[in-house]
C-alpha positions in Angstrom: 4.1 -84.1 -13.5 5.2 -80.4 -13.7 2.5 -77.8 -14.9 3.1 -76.1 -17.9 3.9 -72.6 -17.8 0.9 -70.0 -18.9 1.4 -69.3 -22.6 2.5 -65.5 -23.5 -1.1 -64.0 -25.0 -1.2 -63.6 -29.0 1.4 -61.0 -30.4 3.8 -60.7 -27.0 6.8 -62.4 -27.4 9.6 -63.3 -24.5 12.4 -62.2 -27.1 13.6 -58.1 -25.8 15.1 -57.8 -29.4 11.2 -57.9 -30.5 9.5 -55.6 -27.7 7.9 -52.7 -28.6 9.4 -49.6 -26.4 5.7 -49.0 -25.0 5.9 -52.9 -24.1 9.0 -52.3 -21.7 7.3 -51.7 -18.1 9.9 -49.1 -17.1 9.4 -47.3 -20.1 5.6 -47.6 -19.9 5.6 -46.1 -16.2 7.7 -42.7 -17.7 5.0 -42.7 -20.8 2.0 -42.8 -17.8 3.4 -40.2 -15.8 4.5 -37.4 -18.4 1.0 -38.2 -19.8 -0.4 -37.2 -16.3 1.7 -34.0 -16.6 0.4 -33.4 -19.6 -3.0 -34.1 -18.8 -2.3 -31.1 -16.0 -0.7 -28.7 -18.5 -3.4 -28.8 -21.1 -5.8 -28.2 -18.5 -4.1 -25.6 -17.0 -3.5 -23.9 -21.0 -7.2 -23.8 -21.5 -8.1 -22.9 -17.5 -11.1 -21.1 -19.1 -13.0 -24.3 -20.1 -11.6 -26.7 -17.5 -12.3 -24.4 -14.1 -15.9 -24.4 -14.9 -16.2 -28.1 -15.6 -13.9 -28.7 -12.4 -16.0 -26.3 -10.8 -19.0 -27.8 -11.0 -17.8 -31.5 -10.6 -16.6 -30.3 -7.1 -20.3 -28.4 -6.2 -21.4 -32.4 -7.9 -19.3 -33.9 -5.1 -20.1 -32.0 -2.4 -23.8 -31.9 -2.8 -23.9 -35.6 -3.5 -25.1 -36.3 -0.1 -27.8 -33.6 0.2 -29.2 -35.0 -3.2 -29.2 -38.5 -1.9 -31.1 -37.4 1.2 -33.8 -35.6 -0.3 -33.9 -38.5 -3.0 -34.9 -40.7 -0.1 -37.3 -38.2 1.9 -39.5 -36.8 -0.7 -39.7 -40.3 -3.0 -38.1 -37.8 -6.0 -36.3 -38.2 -8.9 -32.6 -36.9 -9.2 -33.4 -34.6 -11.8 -35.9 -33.3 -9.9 -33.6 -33.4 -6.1 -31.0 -31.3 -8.5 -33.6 -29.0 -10.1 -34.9 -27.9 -6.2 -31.3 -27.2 -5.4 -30.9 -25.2 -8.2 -33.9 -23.1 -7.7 -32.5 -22.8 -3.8 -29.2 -21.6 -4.8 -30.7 -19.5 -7.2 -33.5 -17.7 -4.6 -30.8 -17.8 -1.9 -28.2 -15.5 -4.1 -31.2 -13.2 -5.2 -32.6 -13.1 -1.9 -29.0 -13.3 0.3 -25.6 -13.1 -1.5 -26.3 -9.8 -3.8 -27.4 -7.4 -1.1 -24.6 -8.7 1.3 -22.4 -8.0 -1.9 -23.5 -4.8 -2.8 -22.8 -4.0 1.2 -19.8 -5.3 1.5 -18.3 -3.3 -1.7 -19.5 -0.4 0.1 -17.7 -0.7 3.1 -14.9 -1.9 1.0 -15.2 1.7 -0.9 -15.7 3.6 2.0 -12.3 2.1 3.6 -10.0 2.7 0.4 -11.7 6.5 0.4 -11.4 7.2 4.1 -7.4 6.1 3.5 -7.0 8.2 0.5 -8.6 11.1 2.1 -5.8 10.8 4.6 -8.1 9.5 7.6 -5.9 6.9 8.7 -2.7 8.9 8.5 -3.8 11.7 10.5 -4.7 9.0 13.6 -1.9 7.1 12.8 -0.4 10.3 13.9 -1.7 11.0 16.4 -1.3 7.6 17.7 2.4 7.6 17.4 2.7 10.8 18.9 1.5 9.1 22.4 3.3 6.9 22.4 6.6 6.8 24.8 9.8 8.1 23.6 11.6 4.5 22.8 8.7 3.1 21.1 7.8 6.3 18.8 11.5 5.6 17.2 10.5 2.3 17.0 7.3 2.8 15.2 8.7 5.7 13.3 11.7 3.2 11.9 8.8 0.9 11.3 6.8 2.9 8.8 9.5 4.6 7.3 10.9 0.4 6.6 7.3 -0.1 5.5 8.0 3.1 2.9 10.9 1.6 1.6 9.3 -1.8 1.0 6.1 -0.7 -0.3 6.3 2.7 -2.1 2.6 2.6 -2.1 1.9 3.4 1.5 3.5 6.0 1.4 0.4 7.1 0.5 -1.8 5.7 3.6 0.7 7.1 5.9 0.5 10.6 4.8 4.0 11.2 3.9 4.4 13.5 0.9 6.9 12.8 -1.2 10.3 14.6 -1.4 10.6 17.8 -3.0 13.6 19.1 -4.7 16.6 21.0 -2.8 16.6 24.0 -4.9 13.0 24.6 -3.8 13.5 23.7 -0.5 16.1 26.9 -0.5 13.9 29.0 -2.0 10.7 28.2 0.2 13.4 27.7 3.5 14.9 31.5 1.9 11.2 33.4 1.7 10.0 32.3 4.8 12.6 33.9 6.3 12.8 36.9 4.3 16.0 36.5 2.9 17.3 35.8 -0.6 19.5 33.1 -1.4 23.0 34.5 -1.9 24.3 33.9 -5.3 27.1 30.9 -6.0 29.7 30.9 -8.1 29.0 29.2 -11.8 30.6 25.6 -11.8 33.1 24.5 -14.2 32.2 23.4 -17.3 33.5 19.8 -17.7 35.3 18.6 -21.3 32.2 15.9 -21.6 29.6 19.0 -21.0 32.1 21.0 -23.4 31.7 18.6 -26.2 28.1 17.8 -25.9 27.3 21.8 -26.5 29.6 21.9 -29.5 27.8 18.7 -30.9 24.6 20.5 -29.8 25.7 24.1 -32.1 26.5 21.5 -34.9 23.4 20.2 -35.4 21.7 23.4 -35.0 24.1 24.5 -37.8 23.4 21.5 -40.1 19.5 21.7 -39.6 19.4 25.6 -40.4 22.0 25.1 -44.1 19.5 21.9 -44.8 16.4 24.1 -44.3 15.0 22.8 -41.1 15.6 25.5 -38.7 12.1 27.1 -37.9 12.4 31.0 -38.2 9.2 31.6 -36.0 9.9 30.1 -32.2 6.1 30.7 -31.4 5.1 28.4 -34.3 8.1 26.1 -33.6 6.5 25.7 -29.9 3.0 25.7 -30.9 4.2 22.9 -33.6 5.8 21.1 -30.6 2.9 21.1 -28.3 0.6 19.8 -30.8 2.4 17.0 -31.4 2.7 16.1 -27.6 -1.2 16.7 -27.6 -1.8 14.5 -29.5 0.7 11.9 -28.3 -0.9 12.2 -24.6 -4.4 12.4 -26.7 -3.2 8.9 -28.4 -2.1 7.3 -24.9 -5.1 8.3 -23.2 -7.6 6.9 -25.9 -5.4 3.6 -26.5 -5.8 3.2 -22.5 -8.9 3.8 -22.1 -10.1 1.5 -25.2 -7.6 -1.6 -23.2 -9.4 -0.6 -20.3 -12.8 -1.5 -22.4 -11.6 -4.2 -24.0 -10.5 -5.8 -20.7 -13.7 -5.0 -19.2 -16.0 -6.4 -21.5 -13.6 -9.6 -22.0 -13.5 -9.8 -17.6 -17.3 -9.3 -18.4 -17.8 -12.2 -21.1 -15.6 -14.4 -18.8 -17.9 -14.0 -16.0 -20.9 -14.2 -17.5 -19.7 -17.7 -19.1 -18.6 -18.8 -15.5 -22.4 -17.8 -14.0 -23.9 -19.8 -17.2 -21.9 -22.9 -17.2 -21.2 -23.8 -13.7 -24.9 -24.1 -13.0 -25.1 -25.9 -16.7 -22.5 -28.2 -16.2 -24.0 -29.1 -12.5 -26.9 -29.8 -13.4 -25.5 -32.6 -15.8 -22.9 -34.0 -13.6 -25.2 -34.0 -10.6 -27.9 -35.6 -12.3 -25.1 -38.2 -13.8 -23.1 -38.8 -10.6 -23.9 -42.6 -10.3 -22.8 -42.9 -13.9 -19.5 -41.0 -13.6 -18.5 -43.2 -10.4 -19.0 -46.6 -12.4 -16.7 -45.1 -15.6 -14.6 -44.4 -13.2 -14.3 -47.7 -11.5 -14.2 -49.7 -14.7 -10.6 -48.6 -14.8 -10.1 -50.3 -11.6 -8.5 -53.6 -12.6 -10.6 -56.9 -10.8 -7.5 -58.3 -9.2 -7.1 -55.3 -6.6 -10.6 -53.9 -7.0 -11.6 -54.3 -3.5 -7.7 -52.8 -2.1 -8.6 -49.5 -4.6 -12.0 -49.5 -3.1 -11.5 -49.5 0.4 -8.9 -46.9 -0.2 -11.1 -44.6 -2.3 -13.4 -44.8 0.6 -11.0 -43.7 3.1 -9.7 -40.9 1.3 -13.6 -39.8 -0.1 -14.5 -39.7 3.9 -11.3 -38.1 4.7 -11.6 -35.2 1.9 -15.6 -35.1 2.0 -15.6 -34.3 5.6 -13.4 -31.8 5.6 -14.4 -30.4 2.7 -17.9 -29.9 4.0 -17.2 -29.4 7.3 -15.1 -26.5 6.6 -17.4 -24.5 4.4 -20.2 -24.4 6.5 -17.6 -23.8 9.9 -16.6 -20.9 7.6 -20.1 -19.8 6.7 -21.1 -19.8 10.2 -18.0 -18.6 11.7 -17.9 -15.2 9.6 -21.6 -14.5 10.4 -20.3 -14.7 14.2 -17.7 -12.2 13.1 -19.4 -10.4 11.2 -22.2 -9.9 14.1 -20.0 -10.1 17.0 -17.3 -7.2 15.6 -20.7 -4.7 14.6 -21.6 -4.9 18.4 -18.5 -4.3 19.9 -18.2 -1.3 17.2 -15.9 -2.5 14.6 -15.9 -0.7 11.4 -16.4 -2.3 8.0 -17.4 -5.2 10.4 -19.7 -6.8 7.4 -16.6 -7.4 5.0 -14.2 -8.1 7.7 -16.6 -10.9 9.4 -17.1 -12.6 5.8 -12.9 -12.3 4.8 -11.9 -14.0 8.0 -15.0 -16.1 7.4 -13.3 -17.2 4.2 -10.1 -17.7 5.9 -11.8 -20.2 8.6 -11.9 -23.0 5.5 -8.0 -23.0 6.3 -7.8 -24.0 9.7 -5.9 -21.5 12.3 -5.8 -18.6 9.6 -8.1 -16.7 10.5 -6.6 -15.6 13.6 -5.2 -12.9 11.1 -8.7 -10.9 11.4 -7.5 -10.1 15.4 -5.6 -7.7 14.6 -7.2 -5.9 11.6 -10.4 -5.7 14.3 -8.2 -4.3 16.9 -6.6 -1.6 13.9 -9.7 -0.4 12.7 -11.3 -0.3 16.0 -8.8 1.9 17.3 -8.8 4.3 14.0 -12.4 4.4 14.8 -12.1 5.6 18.5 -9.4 8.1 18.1 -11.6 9.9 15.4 -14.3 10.8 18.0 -13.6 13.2 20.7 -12.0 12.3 23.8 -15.1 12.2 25.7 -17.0 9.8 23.9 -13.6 7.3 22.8 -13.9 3.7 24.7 -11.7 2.8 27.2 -7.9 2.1 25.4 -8.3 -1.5 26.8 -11.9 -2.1 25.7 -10.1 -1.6 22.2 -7.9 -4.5 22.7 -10.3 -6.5 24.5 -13.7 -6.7 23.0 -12.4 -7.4 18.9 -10.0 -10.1 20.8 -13.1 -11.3 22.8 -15.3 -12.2 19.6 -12.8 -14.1 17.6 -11.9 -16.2 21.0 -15.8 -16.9 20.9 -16.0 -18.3 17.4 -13.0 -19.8 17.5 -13.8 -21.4 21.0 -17.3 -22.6 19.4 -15.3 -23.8 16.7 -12.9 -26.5 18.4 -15.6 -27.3 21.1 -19.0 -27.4 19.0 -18.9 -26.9 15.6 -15.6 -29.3 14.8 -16.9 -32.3 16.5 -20.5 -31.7 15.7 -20.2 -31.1 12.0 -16.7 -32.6 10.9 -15.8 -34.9 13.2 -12.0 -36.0 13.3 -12.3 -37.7 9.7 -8.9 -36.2 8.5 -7.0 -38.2 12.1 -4.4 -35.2 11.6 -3.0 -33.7 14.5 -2.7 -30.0 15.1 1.3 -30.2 14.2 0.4 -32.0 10.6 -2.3 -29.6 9.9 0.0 -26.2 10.4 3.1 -27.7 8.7 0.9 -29.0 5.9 -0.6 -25.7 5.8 2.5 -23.5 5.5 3.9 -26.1 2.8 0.8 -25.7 1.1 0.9 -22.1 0.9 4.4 -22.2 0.2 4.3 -24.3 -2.6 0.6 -23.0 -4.3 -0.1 -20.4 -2.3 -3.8 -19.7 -1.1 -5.0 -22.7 -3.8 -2.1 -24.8 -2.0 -3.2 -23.5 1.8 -7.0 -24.8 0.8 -5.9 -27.9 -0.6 -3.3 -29.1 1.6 -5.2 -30.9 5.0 -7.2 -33.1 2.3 -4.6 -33.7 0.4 -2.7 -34.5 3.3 -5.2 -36.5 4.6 -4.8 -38.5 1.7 -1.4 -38.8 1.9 -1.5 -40.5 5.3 -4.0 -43.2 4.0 -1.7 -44.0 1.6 1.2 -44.4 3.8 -0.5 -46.4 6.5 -2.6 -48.7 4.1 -0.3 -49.5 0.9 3.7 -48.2 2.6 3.4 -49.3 5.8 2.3 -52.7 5.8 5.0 -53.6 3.3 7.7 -51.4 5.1 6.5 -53.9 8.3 6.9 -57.0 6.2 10.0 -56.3 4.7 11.5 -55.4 8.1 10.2 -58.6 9.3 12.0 -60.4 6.1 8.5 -61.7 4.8 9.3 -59.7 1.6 12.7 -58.7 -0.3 11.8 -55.1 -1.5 10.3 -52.6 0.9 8.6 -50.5 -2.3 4.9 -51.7 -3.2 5.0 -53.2 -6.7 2.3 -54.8 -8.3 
């Protein structure tokens, strides 16, 4: 006896003529995906509410283990687990965070006022002038390249900008104590010709009509009112955007220090309930395939995720330390920057040469009897960074984070520089995890079918189902 086929469920019929369009699977699959997109859109539209909530549902994940722990030490509730790490955060940016601010932004001031005061162009100077012959062209090509590219460093390099020729004459012509000999009036050309006889006609036309002004001090004064208060006009309509952008940057940011901590507090203390609604959308027929893949990819991006921000925090206080020993100006904000840069693995090896730049300014301020020796400049800067980043690979790496990405070197840089190439520094931070994830899928769900089919267990290569 032959088993009846499964019945098609109440209202699905086999006939195509009587499908719905949302019932064709193909067409279902293009509805999902530009929903997706359009989930990411929105969000992206109204990036003032969703960065926040994202915000703090990331600060949920990645405290989700420190919770847990105290949870089981200190017999506590999870309100209570959250509420201490609130109060921590809190003490630790009173305490912590706003003096080394308010430090940082002064080194930061006194760097952007020692180069508009023309510090750095003097040395830079003076620098290039010892230099040997072939490379002061080069160096000289180089800035002058750099002036063309970037019209604003012009102004960090000291180069004033060009002045006309007549006054060059003149200047050129009393230094020397002679006067300019007189040239010859050029010839007026048929264009310049009719452009003054269209000129006399309107002066003509405006004095029959009445409009001439008689008096030419009251016809100036009349003009430079009204160019008064034009210029009075754009300076008060800038100055109140300037306000109005202010106190909107201020509202903005005052909204982002109120919610993220609000909306942590409720995701924190609701973790366990956000993980099951997620995974009732996991259907019961692959539930434990999505699970074990969730897992993989949650170890993969939690690791690094966590690894790497407290590498970073500990790798710019070694900067930070290391580059004020060895003498390195502005070492506070330059330590924490390439601290920052340390979340994205072999970038901050761009803080080398800032170091060695700032340490050399530095040195060729002082007098020649008190500068450091011209290779201490190159050496010591180099000398801390190969310290942290040697602590880095040999301690911190495999104490803290362990291998959980399984990404070699090569994978990291080129998923790096796709990452910044396609998002840039957003892209750069998210590309190892998201590569990461990436390879699980590949070597769990593409692989082992790629395998079958090649073996001709299976007639499609593509997962489905």
């Amino acid at each position: 006896m032959e088993p009846t086929p499964d019945k098609a469920p109440a209202g699905e019929s086999d006939d195509p003529s009587k499908l719905h369009i949302w019932q064709i699977q193909a067409v279902r699959d293009v509805l999902l995906v530009a929903a997706l997109l359009a989930i990411l859109w929105l969000g992206y539209a109204m990036s003032a509410i969703t960065v926040p909530l994202l915000l703090a549902l990331g600060l949920a994940y990645l405290f989700e283990p420190v919770i847990d722990r105290i949870q089981r030490l200190f017999r506590w509730s999870r309100t209570a687990a959250v509420s201490l790490i609130l109060a921590l955060f809190l003490l630790g940016v009173v305490t912590v965070v706003v003096p080394t601010v308010f430090l940082v932004i002064g080194q930061t001031s006194s760097f952007i006022s020692s180069a508009a005061n023309g510090r750095y162009a003097d040395l830079l100077d003076k620098g290039v002038t010892l230099l040997p012959k072939e490379m002061r062209t080069q160096a000289e090509d180089g800035i002058s390249w750099l002036e063309e590219k970037m019209p604003w460093s012009a102004r960090v390099f000291g180069d004033a900008p060009a002045t006309d020729a007549p006054a060059d004459v003149d200047a050129a012509s009393s230094a020397s104590g002679k006067t300019a000999a007189p040239t010859a009036p050029a010839p007026v050309s048929e264009a310049e010709d009719a452009r003054i006889e269209r000129m006399v006609r309107d002066e003509v036309a405006r004095q029959l009509s009445g409009g001439l002004e008689l008096d030419p001090v009251a016809a100036e004064r009349r003009e430079r009112a009204k160019k008064f208060g034009a210029s009075a006009l754009g300076v008060v309509g800038a100055g109140a955007r300037q306000v109005w952008g202010l106190v909107l940057g201020s509202i903005e940011l005052g909204l982002l220090v109120f919610l993220v901590p609000f909306y942590f507090f409720y995701f924190a203390t609701s973790y366990p309930r956000v993980l099951a609604f997620g995974s009732d959308f996991i259907p019961d027929h692959n539930r434990a395939r999505v699970e074990h893949l969730v897992r993989e990819m949650d170890r993969a991006v939690a690791g690094f995720v966590r690894g790497r921000l407290v590498i970073s925090a500990i790798l710019g206080t070694i900067f930070a330390i290391g580059w004020l020993i060895v003498g390195v100006p502005y070492s506070l904000a330059l330590g924490l920057l390439v601290g920052v840069f340390c979340a994205v693995p072999y970038l901050s090896v761009i803080g080398v040469p800032v170091a060695v730049t700032l340490l050399a300014v530095d040195q060729f301020s002082l007098p020649e009897s008190e500068r450091m020796v011209w290779w201490g400049i190159l050496v010591w800067p180099t000398a801390v960074y190969m310290l942290g980043q040697t602590l880095d690979d040999w301690v911190l790496t495999p104490l803290i984070q362990g291998k959980v990405t399984n990404l070699n070197p090569v994978a990291i840089v080129v998923a790096v520089l796709a990452g910044g190439t396609l998002a840039g520094i957003y892209g750069m931070l998210l590309a190892v995890p998201a590569a990461a994830c990436v390879k699980i899928i590949l070597s769990e769900v593409f692989m082992p079918r790629i395998q079958a089919w090649r073996r001709g267990r299976v007639s499609d290569p593509l997962p489905v189902g």
